[in-house]
C-alpha positions as CSV (number, residue, x, y, z in Angstrom):
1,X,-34.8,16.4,-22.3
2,X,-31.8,15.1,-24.8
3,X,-32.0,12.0,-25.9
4,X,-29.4,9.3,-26.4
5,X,-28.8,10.2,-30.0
6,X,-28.6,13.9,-29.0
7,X,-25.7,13.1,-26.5
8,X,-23.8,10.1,-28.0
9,X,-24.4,11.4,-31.9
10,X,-25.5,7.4,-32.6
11,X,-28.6,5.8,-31.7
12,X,-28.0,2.5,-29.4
13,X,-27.2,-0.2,-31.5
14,X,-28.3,-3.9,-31.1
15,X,-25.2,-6.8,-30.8
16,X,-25.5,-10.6,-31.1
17,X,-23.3,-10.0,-27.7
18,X,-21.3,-7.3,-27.1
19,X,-19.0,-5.1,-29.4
20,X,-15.3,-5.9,-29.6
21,X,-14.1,-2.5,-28.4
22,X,-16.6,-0.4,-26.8
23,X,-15.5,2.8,-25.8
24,X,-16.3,4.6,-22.5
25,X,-20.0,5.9,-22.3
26,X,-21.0,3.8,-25.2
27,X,-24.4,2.2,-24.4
28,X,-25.6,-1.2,-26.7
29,X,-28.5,-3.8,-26.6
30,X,-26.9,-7.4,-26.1
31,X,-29.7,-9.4,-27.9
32,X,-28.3,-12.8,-26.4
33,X,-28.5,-11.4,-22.9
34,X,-31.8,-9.5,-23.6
35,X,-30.4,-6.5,-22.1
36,X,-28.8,-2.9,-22.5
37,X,-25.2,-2.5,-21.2
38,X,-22.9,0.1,-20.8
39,X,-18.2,0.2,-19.9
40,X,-17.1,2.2,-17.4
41,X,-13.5,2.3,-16.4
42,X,-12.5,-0.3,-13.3
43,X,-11.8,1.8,-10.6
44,X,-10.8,0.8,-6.6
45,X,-11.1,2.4,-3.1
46,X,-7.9,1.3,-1.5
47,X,-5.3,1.3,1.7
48,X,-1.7,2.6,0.5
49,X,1.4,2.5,2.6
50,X,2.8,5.8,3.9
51,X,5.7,7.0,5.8
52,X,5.4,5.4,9.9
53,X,5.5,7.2,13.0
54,X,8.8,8.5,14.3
55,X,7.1,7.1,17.5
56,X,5.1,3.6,17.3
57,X,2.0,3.4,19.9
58,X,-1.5,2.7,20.8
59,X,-4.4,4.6,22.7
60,X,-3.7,7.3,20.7
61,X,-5.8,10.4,19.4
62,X,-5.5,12.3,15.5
63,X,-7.0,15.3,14.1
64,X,-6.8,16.7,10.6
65,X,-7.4,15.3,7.4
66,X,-5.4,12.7,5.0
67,X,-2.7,15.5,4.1
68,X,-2.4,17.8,7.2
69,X,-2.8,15.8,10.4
70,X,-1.5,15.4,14.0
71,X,-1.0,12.5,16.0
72,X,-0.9,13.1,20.0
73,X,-0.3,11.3,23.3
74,X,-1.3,7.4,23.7
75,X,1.3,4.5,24.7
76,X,4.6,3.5,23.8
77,X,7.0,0.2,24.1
78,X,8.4,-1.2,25.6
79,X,6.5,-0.7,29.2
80,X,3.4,1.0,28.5
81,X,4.8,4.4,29.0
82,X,2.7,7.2,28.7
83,X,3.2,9.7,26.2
84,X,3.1,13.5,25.3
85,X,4.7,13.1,22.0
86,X,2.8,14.9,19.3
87,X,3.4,14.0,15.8
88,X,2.8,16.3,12.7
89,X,1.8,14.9,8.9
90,X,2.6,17.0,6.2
91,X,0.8,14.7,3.6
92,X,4.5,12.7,2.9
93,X,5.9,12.6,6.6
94,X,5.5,12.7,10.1
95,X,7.6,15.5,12.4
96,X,7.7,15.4,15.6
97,X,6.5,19.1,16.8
98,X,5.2,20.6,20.2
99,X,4.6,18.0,23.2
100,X,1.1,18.1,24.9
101,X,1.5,19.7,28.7
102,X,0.4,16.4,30.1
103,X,1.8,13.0,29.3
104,X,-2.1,10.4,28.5
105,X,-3.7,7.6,26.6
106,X,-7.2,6.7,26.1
107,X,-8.1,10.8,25.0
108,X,-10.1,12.2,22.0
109,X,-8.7,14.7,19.6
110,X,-10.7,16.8,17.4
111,X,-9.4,19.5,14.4
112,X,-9.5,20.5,10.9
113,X,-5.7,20.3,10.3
114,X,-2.2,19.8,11.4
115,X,-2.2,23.8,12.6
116,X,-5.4,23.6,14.7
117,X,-6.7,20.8,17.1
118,X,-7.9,19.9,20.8
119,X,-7.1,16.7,23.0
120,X,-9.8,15.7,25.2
121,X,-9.7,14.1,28.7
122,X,-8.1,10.8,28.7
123,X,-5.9,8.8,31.3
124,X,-2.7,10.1,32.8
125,X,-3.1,7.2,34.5
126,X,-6.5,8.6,36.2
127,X,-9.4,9.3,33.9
128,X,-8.7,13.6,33.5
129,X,-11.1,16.4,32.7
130,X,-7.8,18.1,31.3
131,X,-8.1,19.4,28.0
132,X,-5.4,21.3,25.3
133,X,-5.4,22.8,22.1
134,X,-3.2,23.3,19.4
135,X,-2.1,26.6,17.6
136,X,0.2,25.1,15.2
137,X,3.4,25.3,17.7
138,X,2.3,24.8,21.2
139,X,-0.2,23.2,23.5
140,X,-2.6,25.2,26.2
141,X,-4.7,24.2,28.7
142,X,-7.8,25.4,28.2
143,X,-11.2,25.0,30.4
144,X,-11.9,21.1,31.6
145,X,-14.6,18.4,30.6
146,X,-17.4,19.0,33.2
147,X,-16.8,15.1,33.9
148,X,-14.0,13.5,34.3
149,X,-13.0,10.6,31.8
150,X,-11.1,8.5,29.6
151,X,-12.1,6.6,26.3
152,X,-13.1,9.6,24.7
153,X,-12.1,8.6,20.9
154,X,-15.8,9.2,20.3
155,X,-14.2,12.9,20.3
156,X,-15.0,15.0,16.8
157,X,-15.2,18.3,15.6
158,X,-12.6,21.1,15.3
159,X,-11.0,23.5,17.9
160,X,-13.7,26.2,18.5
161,X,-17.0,23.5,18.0
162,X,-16.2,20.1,19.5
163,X,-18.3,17.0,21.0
164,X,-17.3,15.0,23.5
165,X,-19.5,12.2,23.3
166,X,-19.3,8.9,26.0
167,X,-16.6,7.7,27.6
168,X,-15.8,5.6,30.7
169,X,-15.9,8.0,33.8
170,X,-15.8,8.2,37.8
171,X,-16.9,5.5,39.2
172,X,-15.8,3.4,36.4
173,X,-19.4,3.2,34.1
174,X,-19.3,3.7,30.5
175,X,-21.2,7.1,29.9
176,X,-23.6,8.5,27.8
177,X,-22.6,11.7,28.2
178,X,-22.1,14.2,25.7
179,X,-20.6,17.7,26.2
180,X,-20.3,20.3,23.4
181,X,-17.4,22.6,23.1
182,X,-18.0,26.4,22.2
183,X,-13.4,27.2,22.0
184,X,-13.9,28.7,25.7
185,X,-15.9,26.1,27.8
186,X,-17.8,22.9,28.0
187,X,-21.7,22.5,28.1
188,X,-23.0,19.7,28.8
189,X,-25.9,18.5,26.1
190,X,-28.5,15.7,25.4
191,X,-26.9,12.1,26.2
192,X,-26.3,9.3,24.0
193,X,-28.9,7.0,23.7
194,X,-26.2,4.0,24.4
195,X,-23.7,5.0,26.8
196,X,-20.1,3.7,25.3
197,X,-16.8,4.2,25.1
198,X,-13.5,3.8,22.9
199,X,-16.0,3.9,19.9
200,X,-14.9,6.6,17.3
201,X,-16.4,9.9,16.3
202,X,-17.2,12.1,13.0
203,X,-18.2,15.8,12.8
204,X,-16.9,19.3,11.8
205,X,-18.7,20.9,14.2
206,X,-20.5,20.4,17.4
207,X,-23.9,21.2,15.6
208,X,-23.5,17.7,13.4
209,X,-21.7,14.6,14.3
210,X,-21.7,10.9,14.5
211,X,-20.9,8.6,17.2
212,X,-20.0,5.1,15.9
213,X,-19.1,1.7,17.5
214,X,-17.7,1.2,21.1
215,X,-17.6,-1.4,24.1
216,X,-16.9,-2.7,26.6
217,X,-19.6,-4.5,25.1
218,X,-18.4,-4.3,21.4
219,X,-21.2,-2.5,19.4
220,X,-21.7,-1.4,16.3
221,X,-24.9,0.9,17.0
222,X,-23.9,4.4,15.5
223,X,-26.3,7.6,16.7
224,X,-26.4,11.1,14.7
225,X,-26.1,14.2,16.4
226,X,-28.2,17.3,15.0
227,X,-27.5,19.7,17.7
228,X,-29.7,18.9,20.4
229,X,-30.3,15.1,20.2
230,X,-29.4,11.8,19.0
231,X,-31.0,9.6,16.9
232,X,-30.5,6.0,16.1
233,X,-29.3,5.3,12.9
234,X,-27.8,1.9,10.5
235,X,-25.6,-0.1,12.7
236,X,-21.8,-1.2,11.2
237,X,-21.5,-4.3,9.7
238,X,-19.1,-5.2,12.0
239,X,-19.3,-4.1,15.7
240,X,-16.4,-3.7,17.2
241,X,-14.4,-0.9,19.5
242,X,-11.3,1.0,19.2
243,X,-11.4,1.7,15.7
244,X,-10.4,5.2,13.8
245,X,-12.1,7.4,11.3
246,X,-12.1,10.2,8.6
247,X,-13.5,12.3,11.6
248,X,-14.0,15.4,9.6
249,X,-18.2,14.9,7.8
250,X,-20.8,13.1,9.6
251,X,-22.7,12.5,6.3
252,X,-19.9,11.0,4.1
253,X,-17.0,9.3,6.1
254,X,-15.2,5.9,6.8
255,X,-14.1,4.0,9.4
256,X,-11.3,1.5,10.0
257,X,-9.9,-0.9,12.0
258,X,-10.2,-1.8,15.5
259,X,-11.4,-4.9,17.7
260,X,-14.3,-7.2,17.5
261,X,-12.5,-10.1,19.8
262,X,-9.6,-9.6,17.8
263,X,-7.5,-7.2,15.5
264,X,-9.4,-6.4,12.7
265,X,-8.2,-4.8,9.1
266,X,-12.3,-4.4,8.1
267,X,-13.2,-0.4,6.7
268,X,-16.9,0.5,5.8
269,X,-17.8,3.8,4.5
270,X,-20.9,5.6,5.6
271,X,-23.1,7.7,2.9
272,X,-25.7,9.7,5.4
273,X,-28.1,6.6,5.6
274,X,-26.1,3.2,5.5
275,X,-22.3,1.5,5.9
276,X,-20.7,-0.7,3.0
277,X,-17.6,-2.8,3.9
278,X,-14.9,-1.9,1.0
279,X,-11.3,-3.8,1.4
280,X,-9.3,-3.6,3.9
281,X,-6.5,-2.1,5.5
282,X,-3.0,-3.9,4.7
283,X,-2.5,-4.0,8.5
284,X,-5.5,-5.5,11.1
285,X,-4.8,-3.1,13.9
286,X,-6.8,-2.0,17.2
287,X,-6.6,1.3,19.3
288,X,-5.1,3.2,16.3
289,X,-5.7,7.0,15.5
290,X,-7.1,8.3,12.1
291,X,-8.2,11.6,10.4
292,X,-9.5,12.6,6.7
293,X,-12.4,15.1,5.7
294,X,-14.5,12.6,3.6
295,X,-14.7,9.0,2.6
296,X,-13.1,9.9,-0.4
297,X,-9.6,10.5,1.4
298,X,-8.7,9.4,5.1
299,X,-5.1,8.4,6.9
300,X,-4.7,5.2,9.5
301,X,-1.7,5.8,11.8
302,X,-0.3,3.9,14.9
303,X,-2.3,0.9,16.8
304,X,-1.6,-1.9,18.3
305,X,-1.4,-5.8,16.1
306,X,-0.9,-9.0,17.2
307,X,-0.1,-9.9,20.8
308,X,-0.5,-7.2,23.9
309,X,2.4,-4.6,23.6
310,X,3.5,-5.3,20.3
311,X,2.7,-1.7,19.1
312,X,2.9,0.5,15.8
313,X,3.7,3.6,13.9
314,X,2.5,2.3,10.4
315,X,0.6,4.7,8.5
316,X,-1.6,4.1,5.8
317,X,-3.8,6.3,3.5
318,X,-7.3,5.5,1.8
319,X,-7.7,6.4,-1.5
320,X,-10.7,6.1,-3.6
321,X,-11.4,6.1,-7.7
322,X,-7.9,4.3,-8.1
323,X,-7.6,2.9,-11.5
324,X,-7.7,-1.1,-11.8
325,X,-4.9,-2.9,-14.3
326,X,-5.0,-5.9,-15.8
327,X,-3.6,-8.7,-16.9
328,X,-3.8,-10.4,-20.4
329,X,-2.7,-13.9,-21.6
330,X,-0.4,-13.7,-24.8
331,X,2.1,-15.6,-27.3
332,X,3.7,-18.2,-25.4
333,X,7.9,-18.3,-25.4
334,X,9.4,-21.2,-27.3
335,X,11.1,-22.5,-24.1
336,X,9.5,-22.8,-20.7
337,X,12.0,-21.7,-17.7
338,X,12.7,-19.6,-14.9
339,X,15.5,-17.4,-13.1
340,X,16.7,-16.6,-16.5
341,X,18.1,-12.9,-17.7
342,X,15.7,-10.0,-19.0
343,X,15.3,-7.2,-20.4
344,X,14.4,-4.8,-17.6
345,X,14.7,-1.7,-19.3
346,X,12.7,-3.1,-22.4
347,X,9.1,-2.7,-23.1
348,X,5.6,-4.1,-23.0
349,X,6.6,-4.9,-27.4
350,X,10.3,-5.6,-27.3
351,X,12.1,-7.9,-24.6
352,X,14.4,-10.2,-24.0
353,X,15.2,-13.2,-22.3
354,X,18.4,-15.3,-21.5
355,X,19.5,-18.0,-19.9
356,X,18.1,-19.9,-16.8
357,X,16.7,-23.4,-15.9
358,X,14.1,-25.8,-16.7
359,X,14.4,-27.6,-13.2
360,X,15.8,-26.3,-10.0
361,X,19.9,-26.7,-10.6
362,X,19.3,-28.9,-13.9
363,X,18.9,-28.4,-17.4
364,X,20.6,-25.4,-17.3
365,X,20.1,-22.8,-20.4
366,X,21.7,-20.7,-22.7
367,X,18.7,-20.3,-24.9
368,X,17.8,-16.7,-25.8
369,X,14.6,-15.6,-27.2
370,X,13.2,-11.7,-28.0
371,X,9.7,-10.8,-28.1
372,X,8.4,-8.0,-31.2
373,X,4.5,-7.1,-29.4
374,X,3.2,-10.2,-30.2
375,X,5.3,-13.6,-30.8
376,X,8.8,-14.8,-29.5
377,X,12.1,-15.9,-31.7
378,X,14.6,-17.8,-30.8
379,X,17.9,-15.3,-31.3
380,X,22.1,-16.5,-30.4
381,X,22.9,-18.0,-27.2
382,X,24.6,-17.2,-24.3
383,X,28.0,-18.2,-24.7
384,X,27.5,-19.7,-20.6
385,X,24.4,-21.3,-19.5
386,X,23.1,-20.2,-16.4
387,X,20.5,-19.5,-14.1
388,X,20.0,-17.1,-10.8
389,X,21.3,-14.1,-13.1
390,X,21.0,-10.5,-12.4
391,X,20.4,-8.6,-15.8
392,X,19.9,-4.9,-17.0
393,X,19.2,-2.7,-20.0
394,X,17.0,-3.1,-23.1
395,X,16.0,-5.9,-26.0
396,X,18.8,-4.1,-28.1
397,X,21.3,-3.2,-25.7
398,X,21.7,-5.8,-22.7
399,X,23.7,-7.1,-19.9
400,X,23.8,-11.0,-18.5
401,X,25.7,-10.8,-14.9
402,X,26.3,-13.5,-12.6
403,X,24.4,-16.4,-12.0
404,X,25.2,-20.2,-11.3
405,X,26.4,-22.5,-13.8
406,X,27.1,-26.2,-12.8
407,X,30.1,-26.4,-10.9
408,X,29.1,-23.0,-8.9
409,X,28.3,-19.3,-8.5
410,X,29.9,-17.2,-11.4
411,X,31.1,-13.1,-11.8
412,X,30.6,-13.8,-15.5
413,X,29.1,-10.7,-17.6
414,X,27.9,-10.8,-20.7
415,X,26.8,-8.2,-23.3
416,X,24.0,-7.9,-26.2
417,X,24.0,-6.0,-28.7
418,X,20.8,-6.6,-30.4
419,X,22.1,-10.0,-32.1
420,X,24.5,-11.8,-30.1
421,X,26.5,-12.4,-26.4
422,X,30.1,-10.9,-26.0
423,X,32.0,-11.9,-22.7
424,X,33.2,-9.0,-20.8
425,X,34.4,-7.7,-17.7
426,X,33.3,-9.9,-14.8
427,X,31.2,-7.9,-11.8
428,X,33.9,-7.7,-8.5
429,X,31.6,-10.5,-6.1
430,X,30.4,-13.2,-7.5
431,X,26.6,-13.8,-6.7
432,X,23.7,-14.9,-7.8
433,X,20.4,-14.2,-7.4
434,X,21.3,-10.3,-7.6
435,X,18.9,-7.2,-8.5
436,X,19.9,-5.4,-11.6
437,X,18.7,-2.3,-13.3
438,X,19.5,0.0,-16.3
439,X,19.7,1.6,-19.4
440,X,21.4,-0.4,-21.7
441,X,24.7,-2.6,-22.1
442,X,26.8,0.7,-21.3
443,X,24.7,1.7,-17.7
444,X,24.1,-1.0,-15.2
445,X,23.3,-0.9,-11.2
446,X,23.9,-4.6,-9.7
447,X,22.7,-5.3,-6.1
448,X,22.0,-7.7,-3.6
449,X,22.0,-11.4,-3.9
450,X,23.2,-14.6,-2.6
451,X,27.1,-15.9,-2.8
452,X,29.5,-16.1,-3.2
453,X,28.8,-19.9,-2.4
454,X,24.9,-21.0,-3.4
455,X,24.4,-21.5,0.1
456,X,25.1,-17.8,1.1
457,X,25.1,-15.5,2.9
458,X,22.9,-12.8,1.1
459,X,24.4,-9.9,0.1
460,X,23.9,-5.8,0.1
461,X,27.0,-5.2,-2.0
462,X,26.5,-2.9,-4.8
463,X,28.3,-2.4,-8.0
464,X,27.9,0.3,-11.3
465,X,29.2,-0.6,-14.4
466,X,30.2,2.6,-16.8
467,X,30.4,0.4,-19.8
468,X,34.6,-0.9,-19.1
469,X,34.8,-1.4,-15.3
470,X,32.4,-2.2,-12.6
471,X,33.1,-0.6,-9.5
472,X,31.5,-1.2,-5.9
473,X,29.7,1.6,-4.1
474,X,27.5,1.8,-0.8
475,X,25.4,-1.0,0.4
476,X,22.2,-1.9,0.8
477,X,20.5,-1.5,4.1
478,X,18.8,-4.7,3.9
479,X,21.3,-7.3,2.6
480,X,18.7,-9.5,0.8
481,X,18.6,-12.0,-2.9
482,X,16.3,-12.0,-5.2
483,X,15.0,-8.3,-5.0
484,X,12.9,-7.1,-7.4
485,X,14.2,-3.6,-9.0
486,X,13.2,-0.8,-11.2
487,X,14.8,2.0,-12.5
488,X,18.4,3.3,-13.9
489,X,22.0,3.4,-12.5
490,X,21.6,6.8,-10.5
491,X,17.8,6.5,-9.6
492,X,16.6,2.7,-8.7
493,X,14.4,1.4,-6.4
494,X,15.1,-2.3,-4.7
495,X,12.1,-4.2,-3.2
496,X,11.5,-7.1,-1.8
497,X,13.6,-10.4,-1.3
498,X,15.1,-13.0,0.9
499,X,16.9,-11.4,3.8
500,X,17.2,-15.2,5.9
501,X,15.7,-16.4,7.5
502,X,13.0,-14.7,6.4
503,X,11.5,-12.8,3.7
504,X,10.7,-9.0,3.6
505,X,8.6,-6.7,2.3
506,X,11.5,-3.7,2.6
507,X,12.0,-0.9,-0.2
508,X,15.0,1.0,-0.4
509,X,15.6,4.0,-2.9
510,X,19.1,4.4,-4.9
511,X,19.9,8.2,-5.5
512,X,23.1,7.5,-8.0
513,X,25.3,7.5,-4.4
514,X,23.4,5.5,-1.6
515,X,20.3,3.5,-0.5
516,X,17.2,5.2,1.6
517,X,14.8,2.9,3.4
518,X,11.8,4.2,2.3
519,X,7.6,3.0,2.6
520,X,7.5,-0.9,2.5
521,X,5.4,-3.2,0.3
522,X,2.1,-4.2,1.5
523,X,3.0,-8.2,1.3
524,X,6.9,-9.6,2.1
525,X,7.8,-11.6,-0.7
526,X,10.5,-13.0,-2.7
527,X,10.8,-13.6,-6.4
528,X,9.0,-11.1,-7.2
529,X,10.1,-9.2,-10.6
530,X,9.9,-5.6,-11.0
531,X,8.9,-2.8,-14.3
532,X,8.9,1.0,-14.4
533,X,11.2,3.6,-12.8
534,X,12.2,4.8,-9.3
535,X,8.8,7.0,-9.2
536,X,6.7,4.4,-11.2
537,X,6.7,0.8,-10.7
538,X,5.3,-2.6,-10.9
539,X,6.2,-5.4,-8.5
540,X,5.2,-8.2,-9.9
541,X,4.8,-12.2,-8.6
542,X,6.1,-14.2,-5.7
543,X,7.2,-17.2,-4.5
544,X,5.0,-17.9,-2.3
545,X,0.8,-17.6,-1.5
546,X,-0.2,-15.1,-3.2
547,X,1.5,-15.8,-6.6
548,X,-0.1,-13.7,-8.4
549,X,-0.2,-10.5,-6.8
550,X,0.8,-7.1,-8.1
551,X,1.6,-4.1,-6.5
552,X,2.5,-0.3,-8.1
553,X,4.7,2.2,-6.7
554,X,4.1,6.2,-6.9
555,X,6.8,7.7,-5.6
556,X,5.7,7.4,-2.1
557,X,4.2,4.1,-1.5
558,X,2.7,0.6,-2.6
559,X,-0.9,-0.1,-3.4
560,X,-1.9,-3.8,-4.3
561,X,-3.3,-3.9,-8.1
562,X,-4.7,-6.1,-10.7
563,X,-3.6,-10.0,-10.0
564,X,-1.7,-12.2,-13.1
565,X,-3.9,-14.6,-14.3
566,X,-1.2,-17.2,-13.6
567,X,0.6,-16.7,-10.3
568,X,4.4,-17.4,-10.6
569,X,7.9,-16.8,-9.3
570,X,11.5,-16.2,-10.9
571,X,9.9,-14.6,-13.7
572,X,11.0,-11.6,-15.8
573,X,9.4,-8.1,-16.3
574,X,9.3,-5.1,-17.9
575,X,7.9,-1.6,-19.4
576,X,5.9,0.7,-17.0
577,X,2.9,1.3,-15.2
578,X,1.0,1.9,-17.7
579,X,2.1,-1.4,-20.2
580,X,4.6,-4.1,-19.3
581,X,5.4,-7.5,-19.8
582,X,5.8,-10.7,-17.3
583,X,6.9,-13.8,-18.5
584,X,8.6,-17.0,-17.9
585,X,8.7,-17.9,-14.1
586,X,7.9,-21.3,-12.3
587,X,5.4,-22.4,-10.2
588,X,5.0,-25.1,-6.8
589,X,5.9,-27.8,-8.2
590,X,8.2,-26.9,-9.6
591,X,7.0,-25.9,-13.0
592,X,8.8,-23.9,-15.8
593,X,6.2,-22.2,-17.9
594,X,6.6,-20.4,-20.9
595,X,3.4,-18.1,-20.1
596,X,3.7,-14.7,-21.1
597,X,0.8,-11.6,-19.7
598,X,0.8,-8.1,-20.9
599,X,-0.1,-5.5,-18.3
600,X,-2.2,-2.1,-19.0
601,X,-2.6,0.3,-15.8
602,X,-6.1,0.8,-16.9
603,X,-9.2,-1.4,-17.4
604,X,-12.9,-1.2,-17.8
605,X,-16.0,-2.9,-16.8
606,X,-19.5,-4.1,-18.7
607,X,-22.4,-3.2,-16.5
608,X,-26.0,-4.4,-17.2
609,X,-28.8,-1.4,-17.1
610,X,-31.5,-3.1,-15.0
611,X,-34.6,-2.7,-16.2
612,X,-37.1,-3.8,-12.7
């Protein structure tokens, strides 16, 4: 056998503590500790928005895994109407495709993929035998459940080698019984050893499966299937019913969702002999469908949250081996303030920052300072002092737009170039509070904000600025202030903001001509700041609980990150994914704070080798 020298080229080396830059792999003896330790990147299994339902509901059934599923039947507002809709994911989006024969809720679904599945029994209102399957276009009937029933989710396997596994049948009891599916006919097999129903199932094949969780009395007993009985295995952590699941391997899967006494957001993954609660979905939901082959990769669609009847057609995916950022403390500015002007094109080692306020509508600023990796000079003022400003472009090649100055919102623009402020052409509205993105002094995309009075109302107007005039194009869906935005002026992304009375957690994607609604951030928020392009970006702060969040953007959807040390609104950011810059901002209070963090998209942990 090779020994540690033989693989690393270095025999282990003793440290007073650990070394200053250990590399990944690298194994050392901490002689203060009195231990051996290794780094290892910091990885996360996590929930990430997706693309909803074209039809929201509950009671529903899925099939497939985390890039080829279907969603099928269940209930829909506003009356509890019963559905046939089926719904088809192609990994990005849902289509609406082939309707199921007969309207139901409260059925099982079983399949591999989005081309190939089988609805079983369910209520149409009355518990049905009736079962369908799937070729990719259309639904057949096919033969019926020996018993009648409904609360099948415990449903699993694919379209020619099902279970059917519980359920509540005729006369209403909650049965243990479990049928096995051949593609032509149903055979009934050994029972359950705890008759449930509304539980969830996980199998490819009627040969293997698992049958997890249930009511009426919540349970989280789980029983394994090896083709002719079941055996009692490790309960959940957290009984409950109605929950969904990657439904695809009975030895490696993960389960979501459901209720306890209440909505609940709680996942555990199962490894063959035991569950382990990981985080949670974004959005605590009950009688919601799911699919995914492994515990590795798994999709959450539809349920109901909150009150009776308030249904859904969110969608979110699991992801696991997502790679942890992190935050680090650096070189204070010289001047503490907030809702100043950036640098949002800049990066993580040249920025710059303009303007704003040291208390809320006093001490106004015209202070300007740049940042060179590592400390921040004081450079020419802004010719106005302001605060609320929208800003765009780099730490060479800057714009300063709107705002409000004493005596009132302002259209005033103002252009760097490198060493000081020129006035220019003023933006057509007035506003503060906007979005901005882009390139330099010469490229700009302003949207959003709050005017043309302080007081409102909030705005979706748009303008692009060539580098002479600005001129006003489409809207924002959303009218909203204080967005956060990434990108350049003909490929943006707006997130976020005030939208009064409330605040919202709505994205919308600029394509040079017009805004797209597209997948939402997982927490509403305003005064956030954002970093990074339209297919790469950081949203950054809030203003309120939880300050210090961070979220990144793919292309597709959000996925919560690595928290600032120091939470904070009103800041500024900037660079990318992989290294930015957040700094200025203001806390309750409030508190105008000159902290500056660097961000790097990776990060690594120190683990101990135990030696018991």
């Amino acid at each position: 056998m090779a020994d540690y020298k033989e693989v690393r080229g270095t025999k282990i080396r003793d440290y007073t503590t650990n070394p200053d830059n250990p590399i990944e792999g690298q194994v050392w003896y901490n002689e203060t500790d009195n231990v051996a330790k290794y780094e290892i990147p910091n990885v996360v299994s996590s929930w990430r928005t997706q693309n909803s339902l074209n039809t929201a509901r509950d009671f529903t059934a899925g099939a497939g895994t985390a890039t080829s599923a279907l969603c099928f039947g269940g209930l829909k507002p506003p009356s509890e109407t019963l559905m046939n809709e089926n719904e088809s994911w192609n990994g990005t989006s849902w289509t609406e495709v082939g309707d199921l024969n007969t309207a139901r809720q409260d059925l099982g679904g079983a399949g591999a993929d989005n081309t190939a599945a089988i609805a079983i029994g369910g209520g149409t209102p009355d518990k049905t035998a009736n079962n369908e399957t799937w070729n990719g276009s259309a639904w057949t009937e096919v033969a019926d459940l020996n018993t009648t029933r409904r609360g099948t989710e415990q449903s699993t396997g694919i379209v020619t080698s099902a279970l059917c596994m519980g359920g509540d049948q005729d006369p209403p009891s909650t049965s243990a019984l479990n049928e096995s599916w051949n593609g032509s006919a149903w055979t009934e097999v050994a029972d359950l050893n705890t008759g449930r129903c509304r539980g969830t199932g996980s199998g490819a094949s009627n040969a293997a499966a698992l049958c997890i969780g249930g009511g009426p009395s919540v349970t989280g007993a789980t029983e394994s299937w090896n083709g002719s009985a079941f055996s009692e295995v490790a309960d959940l952590n957290t009984a409950r019913q109605r929950l969904g699941a990657a439904s695809n391997t009975y030895t490696d899967t993960v389960v979501f969702g459901g209720t306890t006494s209440t909505e609940v957001a709680v996942t555990e993954t199962w490894n063959g002999t035991a569950w382990t609660e990981t985080n949670d979905l974004n959005t605590a939901r009950t009688e919601l469908g799911g699919s995914g082959a492994t515990s590795a990769s798994a999709l959450a669609f539809a349920g109901q949250t909150g009150s009776p009847n308030v249904r859904t057609g969110a969608t979110e995916e699991w992801a696991t081996n997502i790679s942890v950022g992190a935050w680090t403390t650096d070189t204070a500015l010289n001047l503490g303030r907030f809702s100043a002007a950036g640098s949002p094109a800049g990066t993580s080692t040249a920025s710059l920052l303009a303007g704003g306020q040291i208390n809320p509508g006093a001490n106004v600023q015209n202070a300007t300072e740049s940042w060179n990796g590592s400390s921040w000079t004081e450079l020419n003022d802004l010719n106005t002092a302001r605060y609320d400003l929208g800003s765009a472009g780099s730490y060479t090649s800057s714009l300063a737009f709107g705002g409000e100055k004493p005596g009132g919102v302002v259209g005033l623009v103002e252009s760097w170039n490198g060493s000081s402020w020129t006035e220019i052409t003023d933006v057509n509205e007035s506003s503060q509070q906007p979005g901005g993105v882009g390139a330099s002094n010469s490229s700009a995309l302003k949207f959003g904000g709050n005017g043309p009075t302080s007081s409102g109302p909030v705005r979706g107007y748009t303008e692009v600025w060539n580098g002479s005039t600005w001129t006003e194009v489409n809207d924002l869906n959303d009218a909203r202030a204080y967005p956060g935005g990434a990108g350049i002026v003909t490929s943006a992304l707006a997130f976020g903001g005030a939208d009064f009375p409330g605040i919202t957690a709505n994205t919308e994607s600029w394509n040079g001509s017009s805004w797209t609604e597209v997948n939402n951030m997982n927490t509403s928020r305003e005064g956030m700041r954002g970093a990074g392009t339209s297919a790469a970006a950081l949203s950054v702060g809030a203003n309120t609980s939880p300050q210090a969040i961070t979220e990144d953007w793919n292309g597709v959807s959000w996925q919560e990150n690595g928290d600032l040390n120091t939470g904070r609104a009103s800041a500024r950011a900037t660079g990318t994914t992989a290294s930015a810059l957040n700094y200025s901002g203001t806390q309750t209070g409030p508190q105008a704070m000159t902290d500056t963090e660097t961000w790097s998209g990776t990060s690594d942990l120190i683990k101990t080798i135990s030696t018991d």
